[in-house]
N, C-alpha and C positions, 0 to 999 in steps of 0.2 A: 321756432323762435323761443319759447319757454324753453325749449330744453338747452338753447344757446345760454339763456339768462342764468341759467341753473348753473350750468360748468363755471360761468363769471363769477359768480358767488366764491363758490367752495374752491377757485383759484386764487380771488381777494383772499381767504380764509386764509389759506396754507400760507402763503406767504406773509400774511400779518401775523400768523402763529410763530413763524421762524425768526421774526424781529425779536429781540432781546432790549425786554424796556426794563430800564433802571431807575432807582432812587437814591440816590446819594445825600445823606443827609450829614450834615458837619455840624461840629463845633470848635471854636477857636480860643484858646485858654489866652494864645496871646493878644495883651491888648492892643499893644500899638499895631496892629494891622487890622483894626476897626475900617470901614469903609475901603479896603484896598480888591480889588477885583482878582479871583482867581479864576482862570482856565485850566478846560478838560481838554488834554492833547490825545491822540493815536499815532499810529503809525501812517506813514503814507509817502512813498517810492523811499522805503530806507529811511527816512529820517522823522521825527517827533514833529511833524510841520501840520500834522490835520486838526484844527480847533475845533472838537464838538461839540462844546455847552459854554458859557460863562456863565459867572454870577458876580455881585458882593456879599461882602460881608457885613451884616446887618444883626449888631448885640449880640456879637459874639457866635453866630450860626450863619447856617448858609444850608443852598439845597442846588442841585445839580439833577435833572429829568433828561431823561429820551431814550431813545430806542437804539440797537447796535444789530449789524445783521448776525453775528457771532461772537463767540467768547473773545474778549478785546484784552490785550494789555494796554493800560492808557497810565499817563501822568496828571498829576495837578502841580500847576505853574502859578508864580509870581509874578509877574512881569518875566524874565529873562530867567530867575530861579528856578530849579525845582523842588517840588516842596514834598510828596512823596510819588510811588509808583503805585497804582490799584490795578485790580480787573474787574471789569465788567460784564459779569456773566450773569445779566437778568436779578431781577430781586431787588428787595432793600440791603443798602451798606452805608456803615455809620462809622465816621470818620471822626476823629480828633488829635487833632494841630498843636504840638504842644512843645515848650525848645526843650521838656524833659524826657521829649521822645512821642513820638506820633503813633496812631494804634489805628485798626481798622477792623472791624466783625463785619458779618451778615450774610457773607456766601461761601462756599466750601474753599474756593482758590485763596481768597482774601483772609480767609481764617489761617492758609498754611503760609501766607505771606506774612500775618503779623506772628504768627509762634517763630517763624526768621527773623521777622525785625528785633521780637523780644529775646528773642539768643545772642544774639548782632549786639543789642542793647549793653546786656551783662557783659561780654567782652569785651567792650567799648570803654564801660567801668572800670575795668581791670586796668585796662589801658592808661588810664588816666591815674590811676593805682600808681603805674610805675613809674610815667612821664611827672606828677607831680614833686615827688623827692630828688629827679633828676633837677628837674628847674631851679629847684632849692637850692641845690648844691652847686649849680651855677654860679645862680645871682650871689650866692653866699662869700664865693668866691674860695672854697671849698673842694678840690678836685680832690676826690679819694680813691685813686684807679680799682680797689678793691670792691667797692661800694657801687661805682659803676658800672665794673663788670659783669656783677651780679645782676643789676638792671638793664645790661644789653642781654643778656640770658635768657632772664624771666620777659624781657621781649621780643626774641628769637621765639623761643615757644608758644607765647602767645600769637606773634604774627601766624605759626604752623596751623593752631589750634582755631585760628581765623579761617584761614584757606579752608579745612579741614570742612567747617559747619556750613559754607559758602559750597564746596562741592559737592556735598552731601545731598544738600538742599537742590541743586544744577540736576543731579542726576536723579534723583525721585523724581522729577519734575522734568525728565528729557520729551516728555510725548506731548505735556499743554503747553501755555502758554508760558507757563513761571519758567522752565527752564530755560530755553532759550531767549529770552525776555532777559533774566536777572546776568545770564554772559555778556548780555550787551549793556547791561549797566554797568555791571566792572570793567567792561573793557573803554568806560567813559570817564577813568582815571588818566591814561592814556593821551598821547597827542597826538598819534598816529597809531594804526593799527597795528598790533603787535602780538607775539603768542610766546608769551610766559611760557615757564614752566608749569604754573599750576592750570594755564589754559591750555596746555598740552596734555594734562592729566586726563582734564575735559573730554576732550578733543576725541581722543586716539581711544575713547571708550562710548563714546557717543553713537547711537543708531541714526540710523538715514535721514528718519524722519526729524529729526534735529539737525544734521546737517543742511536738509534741504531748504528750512526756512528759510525764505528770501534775503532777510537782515545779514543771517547766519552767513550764506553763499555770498554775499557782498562784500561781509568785514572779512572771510576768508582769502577772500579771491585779495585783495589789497593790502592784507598780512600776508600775501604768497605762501598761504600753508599748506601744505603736504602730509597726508594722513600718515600714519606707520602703522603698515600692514602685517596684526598681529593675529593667533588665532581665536582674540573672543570675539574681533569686528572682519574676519575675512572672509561670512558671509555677506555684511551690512553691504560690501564693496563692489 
């Protein structure tokens, strides 16, 4: 009988060891969403529908607890919005909300998701660089085919140089949770499932263990895509 008690232990043990408990601590720079409730979503059969924490927001902070049985890709939600994408992979993470751009530290994954988002960031600037004088020239009522074409140019390139730090980022990140996690957020542009040519780039260089993720095999299977069997992936095949 003792030695039954004994195996009950150190089987509670192992498996309370393998839970993965979190801290998520925020702050909210924005004010007007004083008192407004956000949610912690995951995954669950393909879609963002499993709610695993709430809170509010209370002077500008907030705190998010519990446990996960493994390294999680999750979202924090508005109501119907999302506000960014985290992982959860055990530890404290410290969160801030800001409309001059959201940031997030305290575990290895979330460290390489905000050095994306702050790449993403400066890009984003540039963006706004060039769609500004374009506006101008609008409203100004101004059309100077010379002057525009320059700005459809310099934002052909920068669209490339987007794609560019977006696949980058997809394939460092094919074997955890970031990579095919962040394919499914780009492909949430979309109204239907669909395979670009830069999700073909993806795609057609991706290992198994990326295509196999359930989400993956799902939006696949519904984009009717078709691998192209080349020689760096016709072992993966």
């Amino acid at each position: 009988m003792m030695i039954r008690h004994v195996i009950y232990i150190i089987t509670l043990l192992l498996v309370t060891s393998c839970a993965r408990h979190y801290n998520i601590a925020g702050n909210v720079v924005e004010g007007a969403l004083q008192g407004e409730t956000l949610y912690l979503m995951t995954h669950h059969e393909a879609q963002f529908t499993r709610r695993v924490d709430s809170c509010k927001i209370v002077h500008g902070q907030f705190t998010l607890m519990g446990s996960v049985d493994s390294i999680t890709w999750a979202k924090l939600y508005l109501d119907q919005n999302m506000v960014m994408p985290l992982v959860i992979e055990g530890g404290e993470v410290e969160v801030v909300i800001d409309c001059f751009g959201n940031r997030i530290k305290g575990s290895p994954l979330n460290e390489k998701l905000n050095r994306f988002f702050e790449a993403m960031s400066k890009l984003q600037r540039d963006w706004d660089a060039i769609n500004d004088p374009r506006i101008q020239l609008y409203m100004s009522g101004s059309h100077v085919p010379h002057i525009l074409a320059e700005l459809d140019a310099r934002e052909q390139r920068l669209e490339r140089k987007m794609e560019a730090v977006e696949n980058e980022f997809i394939r460092d990140n094919f074997e955890n949770v970031l990579g095919p996690d962040m394919f499914l957020l780009l492909s949430e542009q979309y109204s239907v499932p669909v395979i670009t040519e830069q999700f073909r780039l993806i795609l057609d260089d991706a290992p198994t263990e990326f295509l196999n993720h359930p989400m993956i095999v799902d939006y696949l299977r519904r984009a009717n895509y078709k691998r192209v069997r080349t020689s760096s992936n016709s072992d993966d095949d």
